[in-house]
C-alpha positions as CSV (number, residue, x, y, z in Angstrom):
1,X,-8.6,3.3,-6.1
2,X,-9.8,0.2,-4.0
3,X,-7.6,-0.4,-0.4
4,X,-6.4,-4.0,0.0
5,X,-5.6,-4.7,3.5
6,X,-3.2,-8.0,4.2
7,X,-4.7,-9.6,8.0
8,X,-2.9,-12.7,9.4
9,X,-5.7,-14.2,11.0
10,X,-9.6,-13.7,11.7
11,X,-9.2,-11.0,14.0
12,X,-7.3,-8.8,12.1
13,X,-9.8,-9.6,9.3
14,X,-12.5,-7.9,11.4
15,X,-10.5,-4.9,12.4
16,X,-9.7,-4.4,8.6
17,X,-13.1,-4.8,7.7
18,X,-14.2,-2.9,10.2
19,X,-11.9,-0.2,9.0
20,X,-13.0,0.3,5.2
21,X,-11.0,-2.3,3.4
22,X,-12.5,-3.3,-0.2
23,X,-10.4,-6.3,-0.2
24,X,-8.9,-8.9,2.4
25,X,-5.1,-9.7,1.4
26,X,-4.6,-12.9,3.6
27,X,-0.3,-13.7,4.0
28,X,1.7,-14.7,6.5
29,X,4.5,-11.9,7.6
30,X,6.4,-14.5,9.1
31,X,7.1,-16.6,6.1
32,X,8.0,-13.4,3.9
33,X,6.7,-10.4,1.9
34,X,4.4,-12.4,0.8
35,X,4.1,-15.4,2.6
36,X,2.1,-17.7,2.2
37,X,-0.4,-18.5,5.4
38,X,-2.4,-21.8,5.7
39,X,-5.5,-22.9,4.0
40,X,-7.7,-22.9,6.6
41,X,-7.0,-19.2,7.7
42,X,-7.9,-18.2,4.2
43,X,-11.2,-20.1,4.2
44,X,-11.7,-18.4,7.6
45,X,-11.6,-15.0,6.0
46,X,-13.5,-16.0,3.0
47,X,-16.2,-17.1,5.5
48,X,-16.1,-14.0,7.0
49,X,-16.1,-11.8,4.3
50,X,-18.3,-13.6,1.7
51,X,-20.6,-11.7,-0.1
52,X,-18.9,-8.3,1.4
53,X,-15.3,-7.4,0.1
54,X,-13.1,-10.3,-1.9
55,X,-10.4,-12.1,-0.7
56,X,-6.9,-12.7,-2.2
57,X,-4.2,-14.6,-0.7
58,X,-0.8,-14.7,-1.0
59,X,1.1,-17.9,-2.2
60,X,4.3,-17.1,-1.4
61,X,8.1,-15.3,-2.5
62,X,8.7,-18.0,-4.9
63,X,11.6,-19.9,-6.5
64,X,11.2,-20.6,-10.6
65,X,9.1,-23.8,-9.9
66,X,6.0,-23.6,-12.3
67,X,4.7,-27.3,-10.6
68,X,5.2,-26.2,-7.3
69,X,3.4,-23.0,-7.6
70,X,0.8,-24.4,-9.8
71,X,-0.3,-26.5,-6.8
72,X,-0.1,-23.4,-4.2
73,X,-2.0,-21.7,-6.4
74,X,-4.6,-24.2,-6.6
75,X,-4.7,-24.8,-3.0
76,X,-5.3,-21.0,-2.1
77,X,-8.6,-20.5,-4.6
78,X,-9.7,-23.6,-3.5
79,X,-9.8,-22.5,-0.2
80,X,-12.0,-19.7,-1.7
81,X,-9.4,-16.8,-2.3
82,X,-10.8,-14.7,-5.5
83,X,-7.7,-12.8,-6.1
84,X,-4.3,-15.6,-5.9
85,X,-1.4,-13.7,-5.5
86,X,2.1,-15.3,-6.9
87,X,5.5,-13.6,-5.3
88,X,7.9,-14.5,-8.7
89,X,10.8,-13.8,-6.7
90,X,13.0,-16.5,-7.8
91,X,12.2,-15.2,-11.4
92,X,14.7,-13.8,-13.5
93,X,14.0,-13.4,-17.2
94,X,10.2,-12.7,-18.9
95,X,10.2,-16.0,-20.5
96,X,10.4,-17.7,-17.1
97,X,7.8,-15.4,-15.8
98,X,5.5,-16.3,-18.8
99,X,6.1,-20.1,-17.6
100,X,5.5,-19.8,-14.3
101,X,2.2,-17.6,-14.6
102,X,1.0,-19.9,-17.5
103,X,0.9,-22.5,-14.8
104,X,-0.9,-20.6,-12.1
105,X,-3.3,-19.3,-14.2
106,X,-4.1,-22.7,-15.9
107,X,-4.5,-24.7,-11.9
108,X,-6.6,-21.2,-10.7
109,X,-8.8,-20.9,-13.9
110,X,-9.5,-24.8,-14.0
111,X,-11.2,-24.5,-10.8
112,X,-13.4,-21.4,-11.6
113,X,-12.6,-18.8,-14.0
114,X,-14.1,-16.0,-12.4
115,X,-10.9,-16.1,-10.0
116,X,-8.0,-13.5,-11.0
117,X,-4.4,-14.0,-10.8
118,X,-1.9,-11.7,-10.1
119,X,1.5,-11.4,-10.6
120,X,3.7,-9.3,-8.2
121,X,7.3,-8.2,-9.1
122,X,9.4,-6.0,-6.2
123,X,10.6,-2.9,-6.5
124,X,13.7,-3.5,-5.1
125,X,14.8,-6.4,-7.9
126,X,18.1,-5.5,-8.3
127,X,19.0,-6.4,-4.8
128,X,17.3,-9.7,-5.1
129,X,18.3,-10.7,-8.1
130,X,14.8,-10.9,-9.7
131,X,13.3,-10.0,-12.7
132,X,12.1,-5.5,-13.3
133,X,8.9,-5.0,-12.6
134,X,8.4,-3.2,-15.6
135,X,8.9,-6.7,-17.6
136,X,5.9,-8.4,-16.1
137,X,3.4,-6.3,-17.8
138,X,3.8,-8.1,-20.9
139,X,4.5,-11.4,-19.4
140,X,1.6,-11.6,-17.8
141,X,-0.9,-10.6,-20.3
142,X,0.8,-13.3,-22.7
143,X,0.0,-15.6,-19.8
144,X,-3.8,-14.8,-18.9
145,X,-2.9,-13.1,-15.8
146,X,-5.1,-10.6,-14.2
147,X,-3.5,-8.3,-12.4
148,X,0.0,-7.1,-11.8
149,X,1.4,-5.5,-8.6
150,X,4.8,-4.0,-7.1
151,X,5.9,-4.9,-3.7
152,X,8.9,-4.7,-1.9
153,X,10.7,-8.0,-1.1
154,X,13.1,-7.3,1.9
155,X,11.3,-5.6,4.5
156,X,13.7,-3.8,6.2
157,X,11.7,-0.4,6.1
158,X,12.6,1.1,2.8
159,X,9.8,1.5,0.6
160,X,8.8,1.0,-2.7
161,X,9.2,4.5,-3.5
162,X,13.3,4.2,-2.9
163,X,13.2,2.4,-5.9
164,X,11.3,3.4,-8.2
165,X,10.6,7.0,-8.8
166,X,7.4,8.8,-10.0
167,X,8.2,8.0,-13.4
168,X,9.3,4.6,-13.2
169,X,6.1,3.7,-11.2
170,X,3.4,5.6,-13.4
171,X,5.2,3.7,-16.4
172,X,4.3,0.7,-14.5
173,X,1.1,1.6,-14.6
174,X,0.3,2.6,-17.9
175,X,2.0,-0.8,-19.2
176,X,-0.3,-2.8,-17.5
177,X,-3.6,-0.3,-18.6
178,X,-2.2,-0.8,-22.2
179,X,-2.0,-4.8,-21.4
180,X,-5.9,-4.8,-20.1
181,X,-4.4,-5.1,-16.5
182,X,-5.3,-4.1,-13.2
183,X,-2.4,-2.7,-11.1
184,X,-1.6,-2.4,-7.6
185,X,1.0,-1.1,-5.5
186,X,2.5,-2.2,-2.3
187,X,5.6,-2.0,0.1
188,X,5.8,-0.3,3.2
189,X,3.5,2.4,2.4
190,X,3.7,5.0,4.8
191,X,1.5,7.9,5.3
192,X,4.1,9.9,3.5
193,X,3.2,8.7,0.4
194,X,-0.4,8.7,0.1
195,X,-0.3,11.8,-1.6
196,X,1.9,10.6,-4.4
197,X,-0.3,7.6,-4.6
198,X,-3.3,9.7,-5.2
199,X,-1.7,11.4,-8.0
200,X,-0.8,8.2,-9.3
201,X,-4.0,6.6,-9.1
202,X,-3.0,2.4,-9.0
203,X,-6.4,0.5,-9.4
204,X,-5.4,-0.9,-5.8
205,X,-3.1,0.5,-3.2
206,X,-2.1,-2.6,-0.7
207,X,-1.2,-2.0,3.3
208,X,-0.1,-4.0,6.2
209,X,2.5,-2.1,8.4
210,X,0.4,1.3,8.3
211,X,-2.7,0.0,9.3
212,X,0.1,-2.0,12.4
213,X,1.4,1.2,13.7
214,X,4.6,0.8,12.1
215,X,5.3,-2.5,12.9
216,X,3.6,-5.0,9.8
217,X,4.2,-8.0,12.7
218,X,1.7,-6.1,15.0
219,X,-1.7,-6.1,14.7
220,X,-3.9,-4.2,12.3
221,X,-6.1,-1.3,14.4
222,X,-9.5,-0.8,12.7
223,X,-9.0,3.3,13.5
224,X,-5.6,2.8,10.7
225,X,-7.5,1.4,8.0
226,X,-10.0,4.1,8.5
227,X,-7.3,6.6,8.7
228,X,-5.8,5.3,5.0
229,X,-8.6,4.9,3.9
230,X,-9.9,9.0,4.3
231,X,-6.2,9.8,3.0
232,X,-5.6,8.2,0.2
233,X,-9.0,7.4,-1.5
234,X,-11.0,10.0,-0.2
């Protein structure tokens, strides 16, 4: 397993860095669970970590508008993300998925093709409205995704593993193996769980409010990462 660490900003780039993380996760809390943040902090991190860990960055909880993601997308691996992350929260069928990731992939692939897409569904899509998790799999291999991930979209301290069991998440997993996917997983993470993820074993496991102290609008602490980083992988 590799440990992607989401920073808001330059500093807490450092401290994850400075931590252990393999990969830089740049979003904006503020603006969601994945929120998008603006190009020039993502450039900022790519600067900083270049030639060291990758970057990915986060484009957003996003409405079913394949033009107006196509252009996020765009924008965040031209600002030299390698991994672009699309939040297909306004999603609600696979054939709308399909569409939408067609269109990232297309705009990210363009630019350079050594850049990876990833789709993220949320574990807690029936109280959003949005499409299962376990439907995106397919979708996005159709598409020429990369990667697929599981997050939780209302942060209100309930984690992934409320709403999807054991079960339901290794099936998640295998789908996207069987698919030639990478998979992560994501949302609220808590110490408690690390265990369970290492049985598991995700390709990437991906942190904010642990490596905070709780709080995923503090700052990260360097010692956390560290700390997650000796738990989970070892």
């Amino acid at each position: 397993m590799r440990l992607l660490v989401s920073p808001m900003n330059i500093e807490e780039a450092r401290a994850a860095l400075a931590g252990g993380a393999d990969i830089l996760d740049v979003k904006n809390p503020r603006e969601g669970s994945l929120g998008a943040n603006f190009p020039w902090a993502i450039r900022a991190v790519a600067d900083l970590a270049r030639g060291r860990v990758p970057v990915s960055a986060t484009i957003g909880d996003l409405e079913f508008k394949p033009g107006t993601a196509s252009l996020a997308a765009l924008g965040a691996a031209a600002s030299g993300a390698e991994y672009i992350k699309a939040g297909l929260l306004g999603v609600k069928t696979p054939l709308q998925a399909e569409e939408m990731l067609e269109g990232i992939v297309r705009a990210v692939k363009d630019l350079d093709p050594q850049k990876k897409v990833v789709a993220s569904g949320y574990s807690d899509y029936a109280r959003v409205g949005s499409i299962s998790p376990l439907l995106l799999p397919a979708a996005a291999a159709k598409a020429g995704a990369d990667l697929v991930m599981v997050d939780t979209a209302i942060k209100d301290g309930k984690p992934t593993f409320d709403f999807m069991g054991e079960q339901d998440l290794l099936n998640f997993i295998n789908l996207g193996h069987d698919y030639g996917l990478e998979v992560a997983l994501a949302g609220s993470i808590d110490f408690r769980h690390l265990e369970l993820l290492r049985r598991l074993q995700p390709d990437i496991i991906g942190v904010r409010g642990i490596v905070c102290g709780g709080d995923r609008k503090s700052a990260i602490r360097a010692e956390l990462v560290e700390k997650v980083r000796s738990l989970a992988l070892g």
